[in-house]
Rosetta silent file (secondary structure, phi, psi, omega in degrees, C-alpha in Angstrom):
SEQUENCE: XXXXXXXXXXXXXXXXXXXXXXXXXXXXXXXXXXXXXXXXXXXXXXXXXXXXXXXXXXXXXXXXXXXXXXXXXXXXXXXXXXXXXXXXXXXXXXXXXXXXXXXXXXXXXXXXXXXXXXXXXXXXXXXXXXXXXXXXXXXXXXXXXXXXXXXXXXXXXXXXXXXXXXXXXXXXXXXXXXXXXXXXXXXXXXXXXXXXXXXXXXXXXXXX
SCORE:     score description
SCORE:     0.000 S_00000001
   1 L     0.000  -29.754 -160.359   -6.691    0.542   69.030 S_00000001
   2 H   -97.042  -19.846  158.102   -9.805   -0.649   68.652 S_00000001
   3 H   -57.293  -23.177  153.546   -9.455   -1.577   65.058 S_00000001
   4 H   -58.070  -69.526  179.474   -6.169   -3.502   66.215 S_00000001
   5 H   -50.275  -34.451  149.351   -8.181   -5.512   68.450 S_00000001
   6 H   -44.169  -61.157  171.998  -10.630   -6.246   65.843 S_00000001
   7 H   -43.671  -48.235 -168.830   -7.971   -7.239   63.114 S_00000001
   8 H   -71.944  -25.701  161.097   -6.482   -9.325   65.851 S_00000001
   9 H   -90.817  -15.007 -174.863   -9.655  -11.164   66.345 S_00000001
  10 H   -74.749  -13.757 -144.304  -10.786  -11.370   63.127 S_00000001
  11 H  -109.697  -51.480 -166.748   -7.321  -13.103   62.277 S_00000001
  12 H   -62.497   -4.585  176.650   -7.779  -15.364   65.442 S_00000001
  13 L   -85.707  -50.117 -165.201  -11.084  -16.729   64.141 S_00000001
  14 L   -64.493  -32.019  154.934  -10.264  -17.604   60.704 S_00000001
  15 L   -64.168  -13.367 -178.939   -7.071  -19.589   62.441 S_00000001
  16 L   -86.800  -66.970 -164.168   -9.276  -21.105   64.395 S_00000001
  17 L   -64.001   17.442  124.855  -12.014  -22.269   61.984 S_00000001
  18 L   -82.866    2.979 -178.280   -9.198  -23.210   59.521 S_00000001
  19 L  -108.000  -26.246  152.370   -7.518  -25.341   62.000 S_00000001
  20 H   -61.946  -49.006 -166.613  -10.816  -27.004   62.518 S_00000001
  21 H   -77.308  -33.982 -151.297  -11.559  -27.751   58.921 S_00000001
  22 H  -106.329  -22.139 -157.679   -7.696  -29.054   57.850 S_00000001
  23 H  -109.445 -111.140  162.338   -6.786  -30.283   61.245 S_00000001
  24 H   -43.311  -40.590  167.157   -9.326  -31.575   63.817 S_00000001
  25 H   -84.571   17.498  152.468  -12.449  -32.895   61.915 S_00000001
  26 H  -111.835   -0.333  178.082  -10.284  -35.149   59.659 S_00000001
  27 H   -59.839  -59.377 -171.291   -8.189  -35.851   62.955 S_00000001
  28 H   -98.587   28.254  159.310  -11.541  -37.521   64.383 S_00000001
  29 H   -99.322  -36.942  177.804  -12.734  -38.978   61.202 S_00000001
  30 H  -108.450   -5.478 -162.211   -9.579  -41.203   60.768 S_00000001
  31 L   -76.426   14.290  155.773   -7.528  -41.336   64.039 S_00000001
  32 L  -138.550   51.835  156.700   -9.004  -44.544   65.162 S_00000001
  33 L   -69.199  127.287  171.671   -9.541  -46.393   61.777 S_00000001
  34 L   -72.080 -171.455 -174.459   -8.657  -49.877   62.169 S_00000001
  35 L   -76.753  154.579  152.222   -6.146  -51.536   59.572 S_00000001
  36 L   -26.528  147.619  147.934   -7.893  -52.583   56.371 S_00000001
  37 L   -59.735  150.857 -147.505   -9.100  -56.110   55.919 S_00000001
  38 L    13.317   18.495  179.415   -5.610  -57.970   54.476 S_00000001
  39 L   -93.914  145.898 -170.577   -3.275  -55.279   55.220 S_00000001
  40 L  -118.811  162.005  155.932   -0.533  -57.010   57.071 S_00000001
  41 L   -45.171  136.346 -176.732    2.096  -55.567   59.361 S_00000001
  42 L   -83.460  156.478  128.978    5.746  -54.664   57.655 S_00000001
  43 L   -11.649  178.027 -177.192    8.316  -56.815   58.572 S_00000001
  44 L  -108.384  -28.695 -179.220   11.526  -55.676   60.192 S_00000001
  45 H   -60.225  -63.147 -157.994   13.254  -56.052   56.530 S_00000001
  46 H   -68.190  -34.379  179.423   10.513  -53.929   55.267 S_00000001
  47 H   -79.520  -45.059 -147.790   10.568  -51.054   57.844 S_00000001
  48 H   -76.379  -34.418  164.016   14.623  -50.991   57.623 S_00000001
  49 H   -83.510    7.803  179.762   13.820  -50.262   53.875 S_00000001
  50 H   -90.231  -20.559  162.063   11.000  -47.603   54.586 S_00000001
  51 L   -90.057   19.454 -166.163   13.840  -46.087   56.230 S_00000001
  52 L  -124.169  -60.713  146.578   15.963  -46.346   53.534 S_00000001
  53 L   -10.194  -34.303  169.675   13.105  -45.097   51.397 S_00000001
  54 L  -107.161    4.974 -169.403   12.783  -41.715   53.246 S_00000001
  55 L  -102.053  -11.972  161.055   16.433  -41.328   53.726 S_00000001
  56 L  -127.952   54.057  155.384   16.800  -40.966   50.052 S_00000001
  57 L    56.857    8.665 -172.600   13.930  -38.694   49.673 S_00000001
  58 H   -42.660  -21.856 -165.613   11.844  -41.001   47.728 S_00000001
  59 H   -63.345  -13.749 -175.471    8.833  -39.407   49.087 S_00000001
  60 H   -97.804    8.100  167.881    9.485  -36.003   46.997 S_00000001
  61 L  -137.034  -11.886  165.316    8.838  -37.573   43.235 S_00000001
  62 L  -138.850  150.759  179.402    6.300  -40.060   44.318 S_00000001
  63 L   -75.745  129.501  171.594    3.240  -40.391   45.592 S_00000001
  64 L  -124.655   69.901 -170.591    1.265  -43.235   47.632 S_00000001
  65 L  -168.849  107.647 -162.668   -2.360  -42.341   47.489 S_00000001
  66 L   -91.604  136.646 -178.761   -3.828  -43.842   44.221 S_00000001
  67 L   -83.736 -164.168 -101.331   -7.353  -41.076   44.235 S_00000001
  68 L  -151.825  104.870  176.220  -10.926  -42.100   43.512 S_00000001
  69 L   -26.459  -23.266  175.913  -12.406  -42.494   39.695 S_00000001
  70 L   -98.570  -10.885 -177.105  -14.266  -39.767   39.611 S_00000001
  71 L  -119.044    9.781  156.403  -11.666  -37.380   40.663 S_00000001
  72 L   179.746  156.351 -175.853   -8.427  -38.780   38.351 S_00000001
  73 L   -84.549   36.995  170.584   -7.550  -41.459   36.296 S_00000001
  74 L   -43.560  -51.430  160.750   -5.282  -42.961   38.584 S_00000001
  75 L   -39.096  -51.371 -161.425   -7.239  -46.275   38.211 S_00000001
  76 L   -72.942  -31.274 -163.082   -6.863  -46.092   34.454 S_00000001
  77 L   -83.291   -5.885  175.711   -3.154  -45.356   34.781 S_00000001
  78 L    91.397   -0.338 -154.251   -2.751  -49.043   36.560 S_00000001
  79 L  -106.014    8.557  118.485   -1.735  -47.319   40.073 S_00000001
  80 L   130.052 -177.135 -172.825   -4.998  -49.741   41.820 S_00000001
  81 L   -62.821  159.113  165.296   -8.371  -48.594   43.604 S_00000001
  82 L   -90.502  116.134 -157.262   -8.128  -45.403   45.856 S_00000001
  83 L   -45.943  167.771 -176.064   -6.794  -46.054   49.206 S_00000001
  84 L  -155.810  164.987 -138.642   -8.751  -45.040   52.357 S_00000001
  85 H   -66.735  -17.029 -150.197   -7.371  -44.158   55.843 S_00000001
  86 H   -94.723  -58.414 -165.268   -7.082  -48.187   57.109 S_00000001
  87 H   -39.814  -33.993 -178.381   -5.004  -49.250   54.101 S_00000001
  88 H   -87.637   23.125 -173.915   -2.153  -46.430   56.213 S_00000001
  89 L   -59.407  -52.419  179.024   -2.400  -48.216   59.675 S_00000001
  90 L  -127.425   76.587 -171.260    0.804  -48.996   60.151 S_00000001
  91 L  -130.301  127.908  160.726    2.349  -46.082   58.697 S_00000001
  92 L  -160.015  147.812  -54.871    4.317  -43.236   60.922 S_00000001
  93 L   -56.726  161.908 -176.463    5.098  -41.499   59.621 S_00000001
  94 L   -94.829  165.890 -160.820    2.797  -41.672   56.765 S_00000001
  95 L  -127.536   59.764  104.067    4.301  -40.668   53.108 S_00000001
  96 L    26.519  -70.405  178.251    1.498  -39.529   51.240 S_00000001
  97 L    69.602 -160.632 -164.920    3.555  -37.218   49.272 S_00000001
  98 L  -163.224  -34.693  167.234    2.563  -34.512   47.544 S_00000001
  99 L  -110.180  155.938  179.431    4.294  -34.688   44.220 S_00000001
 100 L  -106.119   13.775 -171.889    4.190  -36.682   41.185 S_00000001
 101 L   -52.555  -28.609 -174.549    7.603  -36.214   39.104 S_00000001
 102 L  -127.933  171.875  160.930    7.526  -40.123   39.082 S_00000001
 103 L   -71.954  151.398 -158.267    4.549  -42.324   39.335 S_00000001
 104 L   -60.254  134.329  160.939    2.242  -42.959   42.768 S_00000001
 105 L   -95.111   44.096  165.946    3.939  -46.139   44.441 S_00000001
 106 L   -76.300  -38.543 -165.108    0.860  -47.682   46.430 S_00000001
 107 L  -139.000   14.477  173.006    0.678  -50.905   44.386 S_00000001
 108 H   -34.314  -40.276 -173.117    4.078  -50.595   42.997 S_00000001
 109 H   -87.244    6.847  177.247    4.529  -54.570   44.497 S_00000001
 110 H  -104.978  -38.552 -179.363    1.343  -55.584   42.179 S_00000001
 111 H   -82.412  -21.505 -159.475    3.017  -54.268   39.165 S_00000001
 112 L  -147.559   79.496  169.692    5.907  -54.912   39.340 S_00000001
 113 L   -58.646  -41.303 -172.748    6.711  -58.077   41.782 S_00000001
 114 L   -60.807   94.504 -179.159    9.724  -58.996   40.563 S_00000001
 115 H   -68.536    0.665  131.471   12.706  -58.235   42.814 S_00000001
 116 H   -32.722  -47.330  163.093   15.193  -58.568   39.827 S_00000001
 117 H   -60.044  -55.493  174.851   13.291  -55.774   38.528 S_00000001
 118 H   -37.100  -70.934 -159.864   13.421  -53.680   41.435 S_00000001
 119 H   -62.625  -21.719 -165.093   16.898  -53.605   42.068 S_00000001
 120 H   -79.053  -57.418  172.236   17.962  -53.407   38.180 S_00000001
 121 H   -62.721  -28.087 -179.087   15.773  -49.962   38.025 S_00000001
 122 H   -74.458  -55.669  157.312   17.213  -48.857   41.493 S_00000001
 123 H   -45.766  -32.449  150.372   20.509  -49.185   39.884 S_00000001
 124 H  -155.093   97.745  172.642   19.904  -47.747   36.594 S_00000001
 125 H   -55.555  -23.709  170.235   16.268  -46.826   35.638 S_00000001
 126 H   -82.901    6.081 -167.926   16.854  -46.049   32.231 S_00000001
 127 H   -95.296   -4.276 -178.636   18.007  -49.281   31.500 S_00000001
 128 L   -97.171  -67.669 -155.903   14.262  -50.250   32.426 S_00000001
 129 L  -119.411  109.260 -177.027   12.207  -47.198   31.600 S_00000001
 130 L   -86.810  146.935 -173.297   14.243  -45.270   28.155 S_00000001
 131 L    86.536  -45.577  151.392   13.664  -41.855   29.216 S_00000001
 132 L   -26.697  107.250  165.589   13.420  -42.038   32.985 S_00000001
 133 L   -92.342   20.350  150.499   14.953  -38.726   35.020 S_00000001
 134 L   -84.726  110.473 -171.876   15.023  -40.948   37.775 S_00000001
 135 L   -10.977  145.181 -172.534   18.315  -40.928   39.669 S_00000001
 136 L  -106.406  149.088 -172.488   20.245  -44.030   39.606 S_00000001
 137 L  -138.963   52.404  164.657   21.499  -45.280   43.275 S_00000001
 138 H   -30.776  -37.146  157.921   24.701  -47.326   42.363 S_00000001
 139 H   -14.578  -49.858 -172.410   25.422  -46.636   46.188 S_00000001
 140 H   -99.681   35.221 -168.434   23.241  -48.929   47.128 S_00000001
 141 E  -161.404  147.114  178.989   25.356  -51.908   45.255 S_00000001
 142 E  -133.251  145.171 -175.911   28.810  -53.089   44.931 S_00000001
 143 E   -91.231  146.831  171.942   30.727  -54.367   41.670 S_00000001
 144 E  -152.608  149.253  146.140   32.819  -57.503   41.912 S_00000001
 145 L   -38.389  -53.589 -160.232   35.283  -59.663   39.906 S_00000001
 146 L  -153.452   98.880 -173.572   33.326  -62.363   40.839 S_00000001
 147 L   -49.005  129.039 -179.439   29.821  -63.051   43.206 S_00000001
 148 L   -73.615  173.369  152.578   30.286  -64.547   46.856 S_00000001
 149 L   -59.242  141.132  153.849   28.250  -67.229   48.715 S_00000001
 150 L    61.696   39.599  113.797   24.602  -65.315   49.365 S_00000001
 151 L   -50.558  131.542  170.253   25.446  -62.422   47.090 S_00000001
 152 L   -90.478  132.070  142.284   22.051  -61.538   44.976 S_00000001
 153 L   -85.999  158.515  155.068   23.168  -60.537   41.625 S_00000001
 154 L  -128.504  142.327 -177.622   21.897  -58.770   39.358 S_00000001
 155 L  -105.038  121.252 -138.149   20.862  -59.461   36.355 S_00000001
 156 L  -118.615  136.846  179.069   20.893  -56.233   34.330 S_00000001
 157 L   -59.080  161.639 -171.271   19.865  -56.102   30.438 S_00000001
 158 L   -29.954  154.605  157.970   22.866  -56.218   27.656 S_00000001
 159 L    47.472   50.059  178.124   25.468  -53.197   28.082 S_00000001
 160 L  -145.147  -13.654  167.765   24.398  -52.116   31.517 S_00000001
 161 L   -97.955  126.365 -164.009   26.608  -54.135   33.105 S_00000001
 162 L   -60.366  151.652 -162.074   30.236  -53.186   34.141 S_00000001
 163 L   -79.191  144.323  167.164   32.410  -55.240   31.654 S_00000001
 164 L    66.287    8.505 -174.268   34.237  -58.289   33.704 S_00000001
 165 L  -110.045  168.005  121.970   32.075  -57.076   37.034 S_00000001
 166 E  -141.936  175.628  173.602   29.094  -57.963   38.363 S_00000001
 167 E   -94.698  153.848 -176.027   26.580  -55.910   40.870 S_00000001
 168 E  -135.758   88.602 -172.330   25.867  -57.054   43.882 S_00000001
 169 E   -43.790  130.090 -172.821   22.959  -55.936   45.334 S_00000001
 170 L   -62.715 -165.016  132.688   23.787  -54.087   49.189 S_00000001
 171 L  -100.089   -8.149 -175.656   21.412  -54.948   52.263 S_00000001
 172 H   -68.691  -71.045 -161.985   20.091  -51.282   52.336 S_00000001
 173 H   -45.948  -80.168 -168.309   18.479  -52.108   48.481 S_00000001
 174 H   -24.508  -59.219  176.126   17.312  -55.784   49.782 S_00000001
 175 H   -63.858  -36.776  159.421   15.566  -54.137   51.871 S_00000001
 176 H   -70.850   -3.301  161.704   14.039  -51.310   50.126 S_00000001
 177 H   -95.285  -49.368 -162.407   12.505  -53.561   47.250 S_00000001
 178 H   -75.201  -16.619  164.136   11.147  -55.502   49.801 S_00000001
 179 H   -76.091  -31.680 -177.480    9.346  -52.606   51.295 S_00000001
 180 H   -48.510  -46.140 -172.966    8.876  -51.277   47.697 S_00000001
 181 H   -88.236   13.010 -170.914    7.232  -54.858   47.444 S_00000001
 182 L  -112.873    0.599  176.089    5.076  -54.767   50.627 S_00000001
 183 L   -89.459   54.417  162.612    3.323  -51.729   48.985 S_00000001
 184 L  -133.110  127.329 -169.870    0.170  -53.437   48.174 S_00000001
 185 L  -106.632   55.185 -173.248   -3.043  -52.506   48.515 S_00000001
 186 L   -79.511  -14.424 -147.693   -4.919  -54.967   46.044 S_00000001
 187 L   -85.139  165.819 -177.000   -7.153  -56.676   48.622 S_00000001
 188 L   -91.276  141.610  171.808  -10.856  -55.112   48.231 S_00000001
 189 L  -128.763  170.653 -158.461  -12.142  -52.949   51.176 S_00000001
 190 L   -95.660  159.754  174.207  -16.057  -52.286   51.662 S_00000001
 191 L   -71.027 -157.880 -172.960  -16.892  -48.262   51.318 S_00000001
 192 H   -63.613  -49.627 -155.002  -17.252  -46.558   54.742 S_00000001
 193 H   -88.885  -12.463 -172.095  -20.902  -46.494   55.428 S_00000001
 194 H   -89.937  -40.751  155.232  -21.111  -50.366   53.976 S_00000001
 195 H   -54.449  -35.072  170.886  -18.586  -51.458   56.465 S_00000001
 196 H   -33.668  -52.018 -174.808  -20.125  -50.033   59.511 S_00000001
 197 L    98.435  155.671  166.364  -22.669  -52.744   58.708 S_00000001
 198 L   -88.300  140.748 -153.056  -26.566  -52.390   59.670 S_00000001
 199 L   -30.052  173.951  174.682  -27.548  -49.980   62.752 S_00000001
 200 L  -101.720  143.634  168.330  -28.623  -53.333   65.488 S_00000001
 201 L   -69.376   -4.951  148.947  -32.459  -53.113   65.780 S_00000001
 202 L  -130.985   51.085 -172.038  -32.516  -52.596   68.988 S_00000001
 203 L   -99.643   71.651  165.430  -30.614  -49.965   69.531 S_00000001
 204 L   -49.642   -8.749 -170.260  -33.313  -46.869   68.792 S_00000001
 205 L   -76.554  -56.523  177.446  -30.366  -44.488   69.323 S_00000001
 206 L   -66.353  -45.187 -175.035  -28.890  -46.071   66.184 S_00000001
 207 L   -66.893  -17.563 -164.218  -31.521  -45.846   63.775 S_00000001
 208 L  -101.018    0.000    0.000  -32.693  -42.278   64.059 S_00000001
């Protein structure tokens, strides 16, 4: 019994003081960061594609958290500076990710601006990227005999297009390249301790 009681405490400490380390101290290091210097609010266009964005799982082959120079060459790879908790303000939920099967999408709207582009890879990515195993989402487009008033076409490189069609970009895709294009975090932010700014001098409290 009393070695039960032991185990059982022994188990409840290490949950605790793991729940502390992964949980609560980064809870009250970021949960009141304000938003980033230029980070703007999305749009209503832009959240109706962030839900269109998790509703086809983008969040499981890419990544939005470009890391830090010294700890990968994300920088080198073009994917922008490494983000810090303000740059995520107005994020719920936030998509982080966790895998990399495609590349981190943080600054995705610096490299690639062009909403022509967008939609032409959301429709067929290999016709963009030779090689790409990323799914094609024809779904999110309809072929016609012939383009309406305020249809976007698209215009997709030679022998990608259906012969005698064209595509015609949905509103679920308008909207998901424009969140796709609202993913930028180019603007410069100050590190942590440089932002604070210096302690006021007469505050002795601050200083010590």
């Amino acid at each position: 019994m009393k070695s039960e009681i032991k185990l059982l405490s022994g188990a409840m400490v290490m949950l605790g003081l793991s729940t502390s380390a992964l949980v609560v101290l980064p809870y009250l290091q970021v949960h009141d960061a304000p938003p980033s210097p230029g980070l703007k609010p999305y749009t209503r266009a832009e959240l109706r594609g962030r839900e269109v964005y998790i509703a086809n799982g983008c969040l499981y082959c890419h990544s939005q958290q470009p890391r830090a120079r010294a700890m990968a060459p994300d920088a080198a790879r073009g994917w922008g500076r490494a983000t810090v908790a303000g740059d995520y303000a107005y994020d719920a939920p936030h998509l982080l990710g966790t895998m990399r099967t495609g590349p981190d999408l943080m600054n995705i709207g610096v490299r690639q601006p062009s909403a022509q582009w967008q939609l032409g890879h959301l429709y067929q990515p290999r016709a963009y990227v030779p090689g790409s195993i990323m799914p094609s989402y024809p779904f999110l487009f309809d072929t016609k005999a012939q383009a309406e008033a305020g249809d976007v076409v698209l215009q997709l490189p030679p022998g990608h297009a259906p012969a005698g069609q064209v595509v015609v970009a949905r509103p679920e895709a308008l909207d998901l390249v424009k969140y796709l294009q609202s993913l930028d975090r180019s603007y410069p932010v100050l590190p942590a301790r440089a932002a604070a700014g210096p302690a006021p001098q007469g505050d002795r409290r601050a200083v010590q």
